[in-house]
VOGU-3710 file (C-alpha; in Angstrom, 3 decimals, decimal comma):
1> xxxxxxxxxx> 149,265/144,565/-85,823  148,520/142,276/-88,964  148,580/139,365/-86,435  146,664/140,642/-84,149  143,612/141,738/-86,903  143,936/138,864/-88,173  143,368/136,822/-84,749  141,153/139,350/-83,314  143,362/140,187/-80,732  144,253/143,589/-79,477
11> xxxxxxxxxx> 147,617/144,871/-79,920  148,493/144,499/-75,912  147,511/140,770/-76,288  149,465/140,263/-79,267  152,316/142,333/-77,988  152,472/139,780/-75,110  152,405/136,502/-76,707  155,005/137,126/-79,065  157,468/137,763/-76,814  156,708/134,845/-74,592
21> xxxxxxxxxx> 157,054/133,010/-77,797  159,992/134,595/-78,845  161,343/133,768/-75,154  160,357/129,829/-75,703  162,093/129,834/-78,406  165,600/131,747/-77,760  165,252/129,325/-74,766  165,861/126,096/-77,212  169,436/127,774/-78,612  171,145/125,201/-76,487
31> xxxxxxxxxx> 169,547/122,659/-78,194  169,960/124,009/-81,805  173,090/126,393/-81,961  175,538/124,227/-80,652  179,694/124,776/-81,859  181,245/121,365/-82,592  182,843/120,296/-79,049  183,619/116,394/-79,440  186,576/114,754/-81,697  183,774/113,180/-84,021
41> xxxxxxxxxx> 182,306/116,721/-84,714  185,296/118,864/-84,913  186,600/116,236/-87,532  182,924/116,119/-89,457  183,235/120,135/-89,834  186,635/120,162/-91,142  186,150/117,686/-93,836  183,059/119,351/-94,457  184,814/122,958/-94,880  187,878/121,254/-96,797
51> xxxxxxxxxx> 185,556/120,201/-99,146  184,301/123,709/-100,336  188,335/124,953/-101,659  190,708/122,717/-99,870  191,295/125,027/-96,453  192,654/122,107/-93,931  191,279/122,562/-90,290  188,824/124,948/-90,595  185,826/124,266/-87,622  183,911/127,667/-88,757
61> xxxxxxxxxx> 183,273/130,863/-90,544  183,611/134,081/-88,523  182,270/137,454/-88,767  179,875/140,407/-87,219  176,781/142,029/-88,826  174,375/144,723/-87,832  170,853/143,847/-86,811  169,243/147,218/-87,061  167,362/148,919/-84,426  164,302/151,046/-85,799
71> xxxxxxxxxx> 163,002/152,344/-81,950  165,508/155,065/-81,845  166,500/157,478/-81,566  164,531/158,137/-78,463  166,512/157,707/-75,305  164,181/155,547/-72,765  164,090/153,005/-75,268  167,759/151,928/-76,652  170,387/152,244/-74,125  169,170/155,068/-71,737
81> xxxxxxxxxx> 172,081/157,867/-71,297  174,285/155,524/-73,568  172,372/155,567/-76,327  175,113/156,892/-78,923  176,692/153,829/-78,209  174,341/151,819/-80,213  175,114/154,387/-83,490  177,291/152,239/-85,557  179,972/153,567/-88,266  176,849/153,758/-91,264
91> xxxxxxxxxx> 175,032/156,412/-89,057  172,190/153,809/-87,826  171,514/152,633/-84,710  172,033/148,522/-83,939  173,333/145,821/-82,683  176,630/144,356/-83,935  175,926/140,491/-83,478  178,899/138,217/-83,596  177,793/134,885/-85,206  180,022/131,530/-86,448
101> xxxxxxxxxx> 178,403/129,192/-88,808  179,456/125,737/-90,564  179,451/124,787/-94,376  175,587/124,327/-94,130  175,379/127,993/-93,232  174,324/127,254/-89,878  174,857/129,215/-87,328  177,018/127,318/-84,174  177,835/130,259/-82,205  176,015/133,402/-81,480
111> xxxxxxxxxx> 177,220/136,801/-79,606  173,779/139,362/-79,590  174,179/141,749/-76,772  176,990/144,652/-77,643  176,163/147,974/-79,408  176,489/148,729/-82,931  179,599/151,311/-82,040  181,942/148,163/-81,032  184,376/147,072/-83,301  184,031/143,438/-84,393
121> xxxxxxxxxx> 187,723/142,386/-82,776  185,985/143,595/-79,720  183,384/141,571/-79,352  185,265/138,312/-79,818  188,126/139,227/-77,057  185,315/139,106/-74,791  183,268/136,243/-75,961  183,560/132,759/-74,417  184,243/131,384/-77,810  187,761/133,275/-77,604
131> xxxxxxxxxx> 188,590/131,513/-73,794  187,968/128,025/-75,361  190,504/128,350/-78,182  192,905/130,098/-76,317  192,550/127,102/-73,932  193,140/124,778/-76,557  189,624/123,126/-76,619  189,529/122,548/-80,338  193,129/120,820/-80,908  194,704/122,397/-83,872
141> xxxxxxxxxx> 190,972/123,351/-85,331  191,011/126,833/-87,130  188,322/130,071/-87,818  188,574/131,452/-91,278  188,198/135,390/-90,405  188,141/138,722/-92,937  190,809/141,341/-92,102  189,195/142,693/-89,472  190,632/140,594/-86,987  194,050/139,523/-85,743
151> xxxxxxxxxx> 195,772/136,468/-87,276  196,529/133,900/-84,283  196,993/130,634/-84,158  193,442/129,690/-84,283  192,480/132,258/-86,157  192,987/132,805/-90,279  192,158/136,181/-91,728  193,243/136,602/-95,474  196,522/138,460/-96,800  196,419/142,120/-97,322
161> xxxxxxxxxx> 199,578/141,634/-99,977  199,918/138,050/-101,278  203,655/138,312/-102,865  203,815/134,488/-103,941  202,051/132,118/-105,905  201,538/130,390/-102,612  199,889/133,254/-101,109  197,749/133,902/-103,884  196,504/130,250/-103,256  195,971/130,397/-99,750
171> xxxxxxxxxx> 193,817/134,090/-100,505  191,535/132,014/-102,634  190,798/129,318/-100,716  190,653/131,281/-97,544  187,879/133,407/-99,801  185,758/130,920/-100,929  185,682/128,818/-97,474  184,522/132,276/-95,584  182,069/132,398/-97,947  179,199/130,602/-95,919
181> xxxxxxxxxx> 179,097/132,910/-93,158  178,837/135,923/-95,589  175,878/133,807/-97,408  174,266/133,100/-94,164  173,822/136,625/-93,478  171,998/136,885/-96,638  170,146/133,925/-96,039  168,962/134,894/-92,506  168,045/138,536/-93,163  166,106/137,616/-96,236
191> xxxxxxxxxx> 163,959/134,895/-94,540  163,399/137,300/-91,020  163,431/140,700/-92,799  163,021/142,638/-89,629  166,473/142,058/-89,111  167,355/144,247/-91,852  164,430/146,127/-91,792  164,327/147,302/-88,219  163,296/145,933/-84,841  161,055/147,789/-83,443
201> xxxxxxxxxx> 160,974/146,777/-79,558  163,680/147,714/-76,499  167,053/146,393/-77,054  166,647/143,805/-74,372  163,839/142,280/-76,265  165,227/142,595/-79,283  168,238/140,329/-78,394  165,312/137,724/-77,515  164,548/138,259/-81,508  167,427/137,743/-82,616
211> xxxxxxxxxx> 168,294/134,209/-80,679  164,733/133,353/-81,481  165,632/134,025/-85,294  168,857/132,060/-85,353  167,311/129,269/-83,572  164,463/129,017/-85,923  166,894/129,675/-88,973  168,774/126,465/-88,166  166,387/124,482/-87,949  165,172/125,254/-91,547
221> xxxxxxxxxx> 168,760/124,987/-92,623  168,232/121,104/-90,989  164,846/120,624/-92,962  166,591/122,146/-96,134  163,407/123,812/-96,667  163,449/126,765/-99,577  163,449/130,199/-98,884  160,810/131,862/-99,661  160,230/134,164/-102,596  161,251/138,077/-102,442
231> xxxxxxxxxx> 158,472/139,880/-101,633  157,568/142,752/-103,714  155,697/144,812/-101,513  159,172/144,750/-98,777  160,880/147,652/-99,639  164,434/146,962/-98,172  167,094/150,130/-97,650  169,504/148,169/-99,775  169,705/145,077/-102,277  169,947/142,215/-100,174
241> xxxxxxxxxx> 174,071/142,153/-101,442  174,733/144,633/-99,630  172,472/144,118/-96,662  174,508/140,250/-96,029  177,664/142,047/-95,770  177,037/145,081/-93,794  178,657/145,223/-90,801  181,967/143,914/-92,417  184,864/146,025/-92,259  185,622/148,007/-95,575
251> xxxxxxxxxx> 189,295/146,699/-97,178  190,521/149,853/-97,000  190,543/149,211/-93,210  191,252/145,593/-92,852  194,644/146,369/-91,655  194,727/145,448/-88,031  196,040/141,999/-88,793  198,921/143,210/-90,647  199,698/145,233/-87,739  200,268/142,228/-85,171
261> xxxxxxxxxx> 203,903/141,179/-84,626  204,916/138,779/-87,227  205,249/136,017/-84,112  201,312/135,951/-84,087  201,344/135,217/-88,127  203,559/131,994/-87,314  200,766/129,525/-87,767  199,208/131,206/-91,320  202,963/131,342/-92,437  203,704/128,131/-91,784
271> xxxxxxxxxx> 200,504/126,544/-93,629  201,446/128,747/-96,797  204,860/127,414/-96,157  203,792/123,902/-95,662  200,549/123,198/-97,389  200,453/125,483/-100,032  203,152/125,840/-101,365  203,137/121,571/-101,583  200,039/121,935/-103,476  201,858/124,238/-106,062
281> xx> 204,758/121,479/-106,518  202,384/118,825/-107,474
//
């Protein structure tokens, strides 16, 4: 509406061209959202991640947050029959959107199509992203996860009851190098606020949004441009804290990886065993 007064353009008009634009420009996320793939790029993100707390191999930082949906709860427009689906834990209806970024808080991989109802494990067992590390596309490379999801050998999720010295080590640094995707979150929902705030189109243009906001938010992160100042007049349904990390799952229920059979925790054991605990000897 404020575009379209401001243009002189009627709502319809408006409407029209900013979802062609928004189209144009989820159509580039080939271009700019792009998860290392060659030797000379897995090798660039892992230094660049070892540099943040000394976590050897990571390639990216994992996790799931809730894009909220502000056109519901009316049936016809989120979902038809299934629109319960989109109702996620908090009561809200969204769209849990699976994203992986590097140490520059970009984001290299991007899942935006499955309701706010499925669980975050979910959405990665079905993702592409899954069938090229179970393939062994990335060598030895390694996702730093929360405790959420399973611990594989690709895949590095934090312990739930660090019992050595070693383990306390490898909790830090597995911390502090999943940090970026937690501040990318907060960086991306503060510089597009409808993404906190509320879309307020259909769900199948909303996922247009949301590439179209990723796209664009990398290629700020590129131009290291600022972000810009909070605006007083937004009134946000939480500080933006607690808006990065929604959509994580609550400790109290990060349990799932300690339920896997210890044969899937081979990999994490053996780099406390290995790594760790040799940086504790020095």
């Amino acid at each position: 509406m404020t575009i379209g007064d401001t243009c002189g353009w009627s709502t319809p008009t408006t409407n029209k061209i900013i979802h062609r634009v928004s189209a144009a420009i989820a159509a580039l996320h080939r271009e700019y959202i792009k998860f290392p793939s060659t030797q000379l790029e897995i090798r660039t993100e892992q230094d660049n991640f070892y540099q943040i707390a000394r976590f050897p191999r990571v390639i990216g930082a994992m996790d799931c947050t809730h894009i909220k949906l502000s056109f519901v709860p009316l049936r016809s427009q989120v979902g038809g029959e299934q629109a319960e689906l989109y109702r996620n834990r908090k009561g809200y209806f969204s769209i849990n959107v699976q994203t992986i970024c590097n140490s520059n808080l970009e984001i290299t991989d991007i899942v935006a199509r499955w309701p706010g109802s499925c669980h975050d494990s979910t959405i990665f067992n079905n993702s592409i992203i899954m069938v090229r590390f179970e393939d062994g596309c990335y060598g030895d490379a390694l996702l730093v996860v929360d405790g959420g999801y399973a611990s594989t050998c690709y895949m590095m999720p934090p312990l739930e009851s660090p019992r050595t010295q070693a383990d306390q080590l490898y909790n830090e640094s597995q911390i502090r190098t999943r940090n970026p995707i937690e501040r990318s979150y907060g960086v991306w929902k503060r510089r597009f606020p409808v993404l906190a705030l509320g879309i307020r189109v259909k769900s199948e243009k909303a996922l247009i949004i949301i590439v179209a906001t990723a796209v664009l938010h990398n290629i700020l992160r590129r131009r290291e441009e600022t972000l810009p100042p909070d605006d007083p007049e937004l009134h946000l349904p939480a500080p933006w804290e607690q808006i990065l990390s929604d959509g994580q799952i609550p400790q109290s229920q990060s349990t799932e990886s300690e339920r896997i059979p210890g044969r899937l925790h081979r990999t994490r054991d053996a780099l406390i065993a290995n790594y760790y605990q040799s940086l504790l000897n020095k």
